[in-house]
N, C-alpha and C positions, 0 to 999 in steps of 0.2 A: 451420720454415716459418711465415711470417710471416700475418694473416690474408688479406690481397691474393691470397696465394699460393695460400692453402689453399681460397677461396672459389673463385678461376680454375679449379684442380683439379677441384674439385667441381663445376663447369657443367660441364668437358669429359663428367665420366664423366653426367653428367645427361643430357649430347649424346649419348653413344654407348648408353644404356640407359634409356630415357625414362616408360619401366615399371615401372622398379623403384622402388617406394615408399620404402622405408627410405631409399635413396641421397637421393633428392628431398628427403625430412623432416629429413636431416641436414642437408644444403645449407642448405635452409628457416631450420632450427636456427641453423647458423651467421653466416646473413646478420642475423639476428634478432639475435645475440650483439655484433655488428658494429656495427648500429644502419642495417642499411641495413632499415628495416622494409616497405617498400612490396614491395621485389622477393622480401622473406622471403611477405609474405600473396600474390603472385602463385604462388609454389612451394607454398605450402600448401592452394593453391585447386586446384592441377591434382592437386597429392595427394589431396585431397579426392573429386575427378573419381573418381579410380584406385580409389581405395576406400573409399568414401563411409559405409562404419561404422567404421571407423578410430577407434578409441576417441584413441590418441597423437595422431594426425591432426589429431582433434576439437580435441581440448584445445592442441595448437600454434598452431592458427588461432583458436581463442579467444584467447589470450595475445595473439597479434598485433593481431587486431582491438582488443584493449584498450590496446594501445601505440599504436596508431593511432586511438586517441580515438573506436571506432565501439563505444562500450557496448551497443546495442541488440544487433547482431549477435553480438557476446562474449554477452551474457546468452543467447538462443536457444540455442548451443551450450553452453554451462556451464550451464545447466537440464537440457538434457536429461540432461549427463552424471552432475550429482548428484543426478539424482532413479534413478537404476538402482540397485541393490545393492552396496554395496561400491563407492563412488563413491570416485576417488584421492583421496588428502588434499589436492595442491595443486589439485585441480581447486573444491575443498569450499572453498579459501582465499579461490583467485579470485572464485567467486561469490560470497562472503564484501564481497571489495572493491564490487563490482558493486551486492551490493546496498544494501551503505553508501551508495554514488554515486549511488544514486535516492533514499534515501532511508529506506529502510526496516531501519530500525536494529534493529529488533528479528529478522527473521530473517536480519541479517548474524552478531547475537550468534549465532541457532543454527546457523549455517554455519560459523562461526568456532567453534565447541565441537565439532563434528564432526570438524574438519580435524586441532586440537590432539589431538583423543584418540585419530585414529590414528597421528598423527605429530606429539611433540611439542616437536619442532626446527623446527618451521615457528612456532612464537609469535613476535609480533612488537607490541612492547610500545607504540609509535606509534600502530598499530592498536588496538591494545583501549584505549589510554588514547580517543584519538578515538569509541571502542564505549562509552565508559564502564564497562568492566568493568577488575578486576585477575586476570587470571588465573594471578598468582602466588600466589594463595589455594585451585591448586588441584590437586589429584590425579590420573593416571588411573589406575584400577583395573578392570581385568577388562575394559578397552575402554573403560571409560567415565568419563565426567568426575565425579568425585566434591569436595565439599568438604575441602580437606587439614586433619590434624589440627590443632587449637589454633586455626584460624579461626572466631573469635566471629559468631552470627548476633544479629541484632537480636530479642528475643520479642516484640516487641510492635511492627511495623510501624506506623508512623505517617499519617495520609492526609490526605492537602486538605480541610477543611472542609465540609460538604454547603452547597451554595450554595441559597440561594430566588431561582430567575430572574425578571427582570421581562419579560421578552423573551415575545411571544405569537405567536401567528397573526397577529395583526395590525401586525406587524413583517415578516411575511416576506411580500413581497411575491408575489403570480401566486401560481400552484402552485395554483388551488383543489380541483382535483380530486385531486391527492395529499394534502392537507390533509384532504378527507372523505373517505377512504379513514382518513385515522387517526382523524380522530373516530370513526366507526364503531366502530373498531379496539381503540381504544384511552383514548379519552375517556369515551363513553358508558358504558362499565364501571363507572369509576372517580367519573362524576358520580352513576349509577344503582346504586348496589351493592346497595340492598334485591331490583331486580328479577331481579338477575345471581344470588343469594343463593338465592333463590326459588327457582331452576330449576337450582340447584345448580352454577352457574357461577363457577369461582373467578375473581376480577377482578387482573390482572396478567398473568403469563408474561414470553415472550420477540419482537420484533421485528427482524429484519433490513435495514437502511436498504441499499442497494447501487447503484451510480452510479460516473460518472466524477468524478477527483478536482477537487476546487474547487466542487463543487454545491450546497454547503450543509447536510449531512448532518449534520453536528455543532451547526449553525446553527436546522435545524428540529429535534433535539431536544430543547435546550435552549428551545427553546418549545412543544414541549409540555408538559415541565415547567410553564413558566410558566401555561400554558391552564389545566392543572389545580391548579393551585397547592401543585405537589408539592415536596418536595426534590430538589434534582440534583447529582450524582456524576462526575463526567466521567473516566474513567480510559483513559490512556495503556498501551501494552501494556509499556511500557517501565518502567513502574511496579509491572508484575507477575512476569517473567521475571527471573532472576536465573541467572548461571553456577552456581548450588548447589543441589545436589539436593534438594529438598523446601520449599526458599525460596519455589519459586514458587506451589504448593501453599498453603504457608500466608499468601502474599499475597491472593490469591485466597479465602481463606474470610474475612480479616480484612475485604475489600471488601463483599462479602455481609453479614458479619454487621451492617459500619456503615450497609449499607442496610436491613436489617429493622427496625433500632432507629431508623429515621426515617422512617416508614413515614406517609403513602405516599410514595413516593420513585422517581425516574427513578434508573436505573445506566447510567451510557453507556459502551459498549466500541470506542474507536475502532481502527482495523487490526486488528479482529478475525480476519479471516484467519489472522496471527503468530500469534496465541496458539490457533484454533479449525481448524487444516490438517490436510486428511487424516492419518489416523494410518499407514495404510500410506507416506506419504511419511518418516515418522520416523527418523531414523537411530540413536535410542537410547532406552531405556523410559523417561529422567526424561521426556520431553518426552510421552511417552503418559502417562504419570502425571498430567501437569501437564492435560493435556486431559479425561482421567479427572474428575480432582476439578472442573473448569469443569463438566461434566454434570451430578457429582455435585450439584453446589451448585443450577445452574439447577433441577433435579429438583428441590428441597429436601427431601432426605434427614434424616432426625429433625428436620425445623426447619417453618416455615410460611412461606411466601414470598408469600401474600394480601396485596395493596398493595404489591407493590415491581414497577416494571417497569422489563424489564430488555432497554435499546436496541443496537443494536450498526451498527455502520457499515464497509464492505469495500469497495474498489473490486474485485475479485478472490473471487466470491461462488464461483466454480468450483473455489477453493483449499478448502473450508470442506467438514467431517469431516462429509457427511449424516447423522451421528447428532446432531449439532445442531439439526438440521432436524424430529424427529421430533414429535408433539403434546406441548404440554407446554415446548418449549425454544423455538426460535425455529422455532416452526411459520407463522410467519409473516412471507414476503417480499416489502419493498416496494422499487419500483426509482423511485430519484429522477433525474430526467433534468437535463439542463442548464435554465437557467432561460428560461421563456418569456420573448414580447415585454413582458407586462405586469411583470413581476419584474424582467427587463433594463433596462427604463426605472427601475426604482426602483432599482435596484442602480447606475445611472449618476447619479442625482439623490442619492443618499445620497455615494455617494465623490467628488461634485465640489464639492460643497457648502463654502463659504468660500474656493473657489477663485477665483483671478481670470477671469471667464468676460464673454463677448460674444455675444449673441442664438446658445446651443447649443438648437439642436433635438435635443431627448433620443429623439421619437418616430422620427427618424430614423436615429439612432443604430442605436435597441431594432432595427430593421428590420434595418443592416446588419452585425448581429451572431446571425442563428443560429447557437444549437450553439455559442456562446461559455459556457462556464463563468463564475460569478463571480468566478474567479480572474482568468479571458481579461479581463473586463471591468477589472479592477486593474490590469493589466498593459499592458492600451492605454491608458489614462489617463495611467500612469508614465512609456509612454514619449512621449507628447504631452506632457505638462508638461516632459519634459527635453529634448526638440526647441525646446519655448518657452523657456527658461531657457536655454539658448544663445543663442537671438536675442535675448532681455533683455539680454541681458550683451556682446553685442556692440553693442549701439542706446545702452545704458545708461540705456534706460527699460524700465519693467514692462509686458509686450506680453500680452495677457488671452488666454482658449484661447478658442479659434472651432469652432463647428463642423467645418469645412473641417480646422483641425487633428487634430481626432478622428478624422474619414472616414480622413485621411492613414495615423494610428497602423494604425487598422482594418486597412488593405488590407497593414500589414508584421506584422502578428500572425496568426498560423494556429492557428484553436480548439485547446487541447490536447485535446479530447473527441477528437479523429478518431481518434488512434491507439487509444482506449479502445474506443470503437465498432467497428473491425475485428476484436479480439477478440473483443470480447462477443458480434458478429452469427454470430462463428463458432461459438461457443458454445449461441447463441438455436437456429442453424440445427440443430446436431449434437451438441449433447446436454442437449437441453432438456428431462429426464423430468421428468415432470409440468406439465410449461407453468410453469418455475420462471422463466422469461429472457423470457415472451409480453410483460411491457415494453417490452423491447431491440425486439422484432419493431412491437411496434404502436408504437411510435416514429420507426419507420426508416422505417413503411407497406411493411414484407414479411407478404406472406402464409405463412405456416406449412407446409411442405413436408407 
């Protein structure tokens, strides 16, 4: 029976038994197989309906939804499903892809090491090269991904240079009021150490930057580096996680140690999230281990970590192991918002700058862009200049950007803050212990339930 045949079959008995799940999900299955993918995610919707904890169910409509190019809704289900115990290995893969495809390469690596070490016929060598990993350097034992014998590690991790920022506060435009928030915070320590000394106060710790992405988090730490005229460090989590057990571990103290010895010194942890996620979410003990020794180290355990402060930047602060959180680590959470009007004007006067321009009113820009990110602000510019660069090219004269041009961009670009913001606000609203998210709230101008 041919598939035409076998799919026709399969809608009759769907007609005569419209209840029965299993039948549905096979059908589903095979329309899916077929490539007729639209009418596979309407069968898998109404299975869905039927029995809406349907673990196969789950994971059928995820697939779909990711063949039909709707990533958002595939992640929703593929989260829930590999955050349960004993999550399927192709479920572990797909979110694996998923989260490549946003971006976030470092917990696709540990999706991808999860998958592999319960099942390790699902490796797929494309993928990990794209992951930057070789996971033919590795083992699994007792369940878990271990380094395979006669693979050489590096002893002596190598690192980017400690940078001297020139970059200040008086680079980054608006923000006043998150700015003295970090003076307070973090400035006055570090310029006043005799008085902090005095009252027994050690000058450093840890800081939590958290926001939507594009907002400058990485941008305003490396100035305050510069503010105080510290060293700065900037590290990628990508730089620290490795598919080998204890790799990451000793990436992670080699970073530490290069910031003691250049002391004082900014550490910036960006996607902190990746490397600082609940540990209950954990699917194996390297990756607790690996969070382990992050504490360890923050704590400064046999070592002295006076003068070293140590930043960290998350879009996703609600991923993040509250023992991080406790005094001493990053007992301290600031939430960076998108860039006000006075920032936005400078963030639009900075990126047009040597461009071919015609009387642009920036103040009116700055206005019709609330809740644009820095990025949004890049992004509208790009594509105004490539709406102009068309019409150049058609005139075959060089046609300057106008106002009217930008407005234009403006009204076809949609903040990416929003979809951050629904999060978050859910977040702010239901489970905000200790008033950790009262930014999100006083941003949005919600009152506190």
């Amino acid at each position: 029976m041919d598939h035409d045949e076998n799919i026709k079959a399969l809608r009759e008995a769907v007609a005569c038994s419209p209840g029965n799940v299993p039948l549905r999900r096979h059908l589903a299955e095979t329309l899916l197989k077929a490539g007729h993918n639209e009418e596979a995610e309407a069968q898998y919707r109404e299975a869905m309906a039927l029995a809406p904890d349907d673990a196969a169910v789950k994971f059928g409509l995820a697939r779909t939804f990711y063949r039909n190019g709707k990533s958002r809704e595939a992640m929703v289900l593929v989260e829930g499903l590999c955050q349960k115990p004993n999550a399927p290995a192709e479920a572990l893969l797909l979110w694996c892809r998923l989260l490549r495809n946003e971006g976030n390469v470092t917990r696709a690596i540990q999706a991808y090491r999860d998958a592999i070490a319960q099942d390790r016929t699902l490796r797929d060598e494309s993928l990990e090269q794209d992951l930057g990993i070789d996971g033919a350097k590795e083992e699994v034992v007792d369940g878990k991904v271990r380094l395979a014998s006669g693979a050489g590690q590096d002893p002596d991790p190598q690192w980017a240079p400690v940078e001297r920022p020139k970059t200040s506060f008086a680079d980054v435009g608006g923000m006043e009021e998150l700015k003295e928030t970090i003076r307070l915070q973090i400035i006055h320590p570090l310029n006043h150490p005799d008085m902090y000394k005095a009252f027994g106060k050690a000058i450093g710790g840890g800081i939590l930057l958290y926001g939507p992405p594009g907002c400058g988090k990485t941008h305003l730490a490396r100035a305050v580096a510069g503010e105080i005229r510290a060293g700065f460090i900037s590290i990628g989590i990508q730089d620290i996680l490795e598919m080998w057990v204890g790799s990451s571990e000793r990436n992670l103290h080699a970073v530490f140690e290069s910031a003691r010895s250049h002391k004082p010194c900014v550490l910036f942890f960006d996607e902190v999230d990746a490397l600082a996620s609940r540990r209950s979410d954990m699917k194996n003990s390297a990756s607790r281990q690996t969070i382990n020794q992050f504490l360890a180290e923050l704590d400064g355990t046999n070592v002295n970590n006076d003068g070293v402060l140590i930043l960290a930047a998350t879009n996703a602060p609600w991923h993040i192991d509250t023992a991080f959180r406790r005094p001493g680590r990053f007992d301290r959470v600031v939430f960076v918002p998108p860039p006000d009007a006075k920032a936005r004007r400078e963030i639009f006067r900075i990126l047009l700058k040597g461009k071919p321009m015609h009387d642009i009113d920036i103040d009116r820009l700055a206005q019709k862009t609330d809740r644009f990110s820095g990025a949004d602000v890049g992004a509208v510019i790009n594509l105004a200049v490539e709406e102009k660069l068309q019409a150049s090219l058609k005139t075959g004269q060089l046609q300057p950007l106008t106002t009217a041009d930008l407005l234009n961009a403006i009204k076809k670009h949609k903040p990416t803050t929003a979809e951050w913001f629904l999060s978050a606000k859910n977040h702010a609203l239901y489970a905000n212990q200790g008033g950790l998210y009262d930014g999100v709230l006083e941003y949005l101008n919600i009152r506190k339930p």
